[in-house]
N, C-alpha and C positions, 0 to 999 in steps of 0.2 A: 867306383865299384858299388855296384847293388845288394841290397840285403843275402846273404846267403842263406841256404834253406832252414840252419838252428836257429837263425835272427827271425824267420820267419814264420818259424813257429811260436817263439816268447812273442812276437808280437800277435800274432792268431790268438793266442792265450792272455793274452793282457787286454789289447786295446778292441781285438774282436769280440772278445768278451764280453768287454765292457758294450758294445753296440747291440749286443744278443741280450744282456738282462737289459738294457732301454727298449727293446722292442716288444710291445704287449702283443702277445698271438693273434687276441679280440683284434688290434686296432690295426694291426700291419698292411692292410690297405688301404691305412688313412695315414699312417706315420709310419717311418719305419728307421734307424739308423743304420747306415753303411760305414765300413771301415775301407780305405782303397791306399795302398803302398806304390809310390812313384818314385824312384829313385833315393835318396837318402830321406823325405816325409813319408808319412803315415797321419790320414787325416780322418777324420768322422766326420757326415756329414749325414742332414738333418732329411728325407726325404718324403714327398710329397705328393700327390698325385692334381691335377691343373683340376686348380677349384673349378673351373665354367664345363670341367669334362672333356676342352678343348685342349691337344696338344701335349706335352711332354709333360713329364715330371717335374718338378721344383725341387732344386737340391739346396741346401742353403748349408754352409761352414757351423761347422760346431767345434771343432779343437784341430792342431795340427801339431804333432809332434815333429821333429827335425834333429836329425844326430850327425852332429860335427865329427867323423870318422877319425880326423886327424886329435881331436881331443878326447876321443871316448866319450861325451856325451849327448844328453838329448836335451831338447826346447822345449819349450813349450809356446805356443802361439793361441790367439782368438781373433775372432772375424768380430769385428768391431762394425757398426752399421753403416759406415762408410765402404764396407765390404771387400777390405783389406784383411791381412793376415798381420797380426800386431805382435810381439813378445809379450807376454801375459807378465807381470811386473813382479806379482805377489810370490812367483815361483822362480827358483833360481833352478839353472840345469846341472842334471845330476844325471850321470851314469845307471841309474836305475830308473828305468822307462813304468814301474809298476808304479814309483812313488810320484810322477807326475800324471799317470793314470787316474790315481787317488783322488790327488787332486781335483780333476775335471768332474770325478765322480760327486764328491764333496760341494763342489761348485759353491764355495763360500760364500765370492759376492754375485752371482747370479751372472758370470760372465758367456758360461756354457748354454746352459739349457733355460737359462730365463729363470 
């Protein structure tokens, strides 16, 4: 089963949020963060418009959340440059999808945003 529509508003309010204060108005057609819900993830992702002018956008992983339904909680994941989706170590999963938001936001050791 798929997020239902109160799940998808705390995440509109959480993790969309979080992609709307990263996105500077000045720069959003040169950077911009997306938030996109697919089944039980919710990911941000970094996007870009094709340096040479040529071709599609650049979308590049910035965090992924994941909630294990049958546990009540959520993950936390990072796109490691092998360009995998990894479990983020430092963070343990917890039921509250704001405090691993937090987290990403904080980005301690530079795993998110560089």
């Amino acid at each position: 089963m798929s997020f239902n529509e109160l799940e998808l508003k705390r995440i509109n309010r959480t993790v969309g949020e979080l992609c709307r204060r990263r996105t500077l108005p000045e720069f959003a057609g040169q950077l911009r963060f997306e938030c996109e819900v697919h089944r039980h993830t919710v990911s941000i992702w970094e996007v870009r418009p094709p340096w040479d002018g040529v071709g599609g956008e650049t979308r590049m992983g910035v965090a992924r959340f994941r909630f294990v339904r049958s546990q009540s909680v959520w993950q936390l994941y990072w796109m490691r440059r092998d360009l995998k989706w990894h479990r983020y170590g430092p963070a343990e999963q917890t039921p509250d999808l704001a405090a691993l938001v937090a987290i990403v936001e904080a980005d301690e050791y530079c795993a998110f945003f560089g």
